[in-house]
N, C-alpha and C positions, 0 to 999 in steps of 0.2 A: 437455442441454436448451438451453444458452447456445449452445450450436454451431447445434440446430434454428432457433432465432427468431435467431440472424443471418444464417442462411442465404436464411431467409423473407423476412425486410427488404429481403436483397439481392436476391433474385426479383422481388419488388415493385417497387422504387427500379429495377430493371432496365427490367422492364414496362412501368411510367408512360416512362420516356427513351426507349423504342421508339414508344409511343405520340407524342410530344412530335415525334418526328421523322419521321415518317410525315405529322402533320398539316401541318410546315411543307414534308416535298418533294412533299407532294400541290398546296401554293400554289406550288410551284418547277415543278414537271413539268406540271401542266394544259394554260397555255399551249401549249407542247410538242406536249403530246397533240392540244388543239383544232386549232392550226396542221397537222398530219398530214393530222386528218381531214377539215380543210374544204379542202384540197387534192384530194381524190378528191369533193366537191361541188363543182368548179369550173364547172363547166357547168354550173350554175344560171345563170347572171349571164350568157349566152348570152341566155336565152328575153328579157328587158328590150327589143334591139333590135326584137324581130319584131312586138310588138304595135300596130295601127297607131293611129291617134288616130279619136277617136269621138267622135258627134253626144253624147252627155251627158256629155263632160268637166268636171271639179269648177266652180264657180261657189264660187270662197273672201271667206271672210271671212278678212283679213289683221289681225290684232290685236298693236300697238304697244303696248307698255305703259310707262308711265314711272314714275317716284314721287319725286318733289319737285326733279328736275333734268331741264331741257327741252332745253341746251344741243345736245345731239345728234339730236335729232328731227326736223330741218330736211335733216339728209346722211339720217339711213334710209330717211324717208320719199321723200325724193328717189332713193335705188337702186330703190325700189319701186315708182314710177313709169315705169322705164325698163327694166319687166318686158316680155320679150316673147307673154307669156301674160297676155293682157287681159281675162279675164272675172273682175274680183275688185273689192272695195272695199275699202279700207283704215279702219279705225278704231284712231285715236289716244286711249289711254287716259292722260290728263293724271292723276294723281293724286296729291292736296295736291301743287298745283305751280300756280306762275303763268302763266298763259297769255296774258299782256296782248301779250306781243311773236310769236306765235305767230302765223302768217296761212302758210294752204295755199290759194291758188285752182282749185286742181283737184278738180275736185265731186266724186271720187271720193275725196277724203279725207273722213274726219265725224271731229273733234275733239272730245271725250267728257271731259267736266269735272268727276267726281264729286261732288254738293252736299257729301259728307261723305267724309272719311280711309278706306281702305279698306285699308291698309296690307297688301292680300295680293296673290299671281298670279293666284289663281284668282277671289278676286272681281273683279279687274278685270277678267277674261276674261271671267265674266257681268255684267258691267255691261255690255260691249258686246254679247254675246250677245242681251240682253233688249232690246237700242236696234240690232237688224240694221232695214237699209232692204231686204231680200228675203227672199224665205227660201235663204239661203247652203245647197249640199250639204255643205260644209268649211270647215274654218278652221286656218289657221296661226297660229303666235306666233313673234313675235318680238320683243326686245330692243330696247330706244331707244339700247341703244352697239354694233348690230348695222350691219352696210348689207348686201344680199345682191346674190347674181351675175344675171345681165338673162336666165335660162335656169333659176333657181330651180325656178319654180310648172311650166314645162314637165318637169323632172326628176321631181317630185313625182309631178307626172300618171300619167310610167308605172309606176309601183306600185300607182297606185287604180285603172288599168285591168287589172293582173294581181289584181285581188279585195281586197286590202290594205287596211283602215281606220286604220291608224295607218305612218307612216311616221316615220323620224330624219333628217331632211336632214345635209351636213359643215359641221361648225364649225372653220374655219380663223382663224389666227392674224392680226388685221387692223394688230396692230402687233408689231413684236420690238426698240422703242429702250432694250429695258433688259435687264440678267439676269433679272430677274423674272417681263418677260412672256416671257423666252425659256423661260425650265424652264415655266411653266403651259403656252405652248405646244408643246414636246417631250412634258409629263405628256398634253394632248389627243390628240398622234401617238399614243400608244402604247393611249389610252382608247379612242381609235375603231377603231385596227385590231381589239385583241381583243377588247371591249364592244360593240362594232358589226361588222366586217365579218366577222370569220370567227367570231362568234355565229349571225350571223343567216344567212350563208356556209353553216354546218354542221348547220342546220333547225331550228334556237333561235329566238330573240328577240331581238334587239337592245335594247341599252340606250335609254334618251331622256333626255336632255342639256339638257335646262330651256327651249331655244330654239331655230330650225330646225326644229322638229316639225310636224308635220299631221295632222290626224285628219279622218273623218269629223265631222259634227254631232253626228248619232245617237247615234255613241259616245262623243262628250267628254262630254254632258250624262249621257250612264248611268252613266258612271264617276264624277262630281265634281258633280253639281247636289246632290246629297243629302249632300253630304261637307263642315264646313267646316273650312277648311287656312287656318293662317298660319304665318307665317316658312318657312322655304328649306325645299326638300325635295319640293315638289310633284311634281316631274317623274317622283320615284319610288314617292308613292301613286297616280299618275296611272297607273306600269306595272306597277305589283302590279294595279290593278282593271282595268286591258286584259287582262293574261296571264292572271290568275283566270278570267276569263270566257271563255277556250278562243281569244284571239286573238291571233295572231304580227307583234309590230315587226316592219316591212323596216326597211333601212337603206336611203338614194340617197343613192350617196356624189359623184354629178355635180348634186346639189342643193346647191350652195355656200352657207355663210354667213360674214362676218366677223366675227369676233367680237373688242369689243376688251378686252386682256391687262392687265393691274395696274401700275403704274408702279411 
């Protein structure tokens, strides 16, 4: 009987370490596998050039957000000016922050000073939502330690004319003067290839990356007016309630943004 039940244990104890290893070469091999298969979908990313541009191209609202540090506001705001897709307004989401030294003379900025702490992304994104000077088709976010490339909003474009309501623009590495921001920015090389390009590459979804992103209007408010979110994390009840709803992230990986890295 001693023999049966050490035999059993040992089946068992055998069992679970097969199981144990399976799970961890199934996070080893995926990669792998996905890289194969979005290889035989390469010829997606052909159709992008052929569409040509059109009379109801987006009309964005560009949403800046800050929270209690303004020091950078001055450079993003300024890459975003020297966009060559010109039909957008910019709104500067100050929050608790001082804005005494603050001054945009380009009327297409509105400076946005919340009476009270708002201490989230998402509300700051509907504070300026609910203060748009049009009715915007879209809107991007972006980062007050972002500056983006002058070809941005044109990049963007061609995926909201392939049907797309959410796109992930690329978040590139805007500084590498330290070890630190050099491994975050090597961790983002390898986040955007497989979370992005050969996810959404292979007829998935792309991930979304908290900044550089695009939605239509229609669909940010469906997804997050009824939701309230604070502290980190938005970007990914933002893509549980896209993909829920039967809609696929592109990625535009020629949608550049800088992103700056941790000292």
């Amino acid at each position: 009987m001693l023999h049966f039940w050490t035999n059993m244990t040992d089946g068992i104890l055998y069992f679970i370490w097969i199981i144990i290893q399976v799970l961890i070469g199934y996070n080893l091999v995926l990669p792998l596998l996905l890289f194969f298969f979005y290889k035989f979908r390469q010829s997606f990313y052909r159709k992008k050039a052929a569409v040509p541009s059109s009379s109801s191209d987006p009309d964005y609202a560009i949403i800046i957000t800050a929270y209690e540090q303004t020091d950078l506001l001055p450079s993003v705001v300024s890459s975003v000016l020297n966009l060559t897709y010109t039909n957008y307004l910019v709104y500067v989401v100050a929050d608790n922050c001082d804005i005494s030294q603050l001054h945009f003379n380009d009327e297409r900025v509105i400076l946005l000073n919340p009476e009270t702490t708002l201490a989230s992304n998402t509300a700051s994104h509907f504070y300026a939502i609910n203060r748009f000077r049009r009715d915007h088709t879209h809107l991007t976010i972006i980062d007050s330690d972002n500056l983006v490339d002058k070809d941005y909003l044109s990049e963007l474009n061609a995926y909201f004319r392939l049907g797309f309501s959410a796109v992930q623009g690329l978040r590139k590495a805007k500084n590498l003067d330290t070890t630190y921001a050099s491994i975050d920015a090597a961790r983002d090389i390898y986040y955007h290839y497989y979370d992005g390009k050969l996810l959404f590459g292979s007829g998935s979804s792309a991930t979304l990356d908290g900044s550089g992103m695009a939605f239509s209007i229609a669909l940010y408010r469906k997804c997050l007016e009824h939701l309230h979110i604070t502290g980190a994390g938005f970007d990914k009840v933002l893509q549980y309630q896209i993909v829920n709803r039967g809609y696929r992230i592109a990625v535009a990986e020629e949608a550049v943004l800088y992103d700056e890295k941790p000292a």
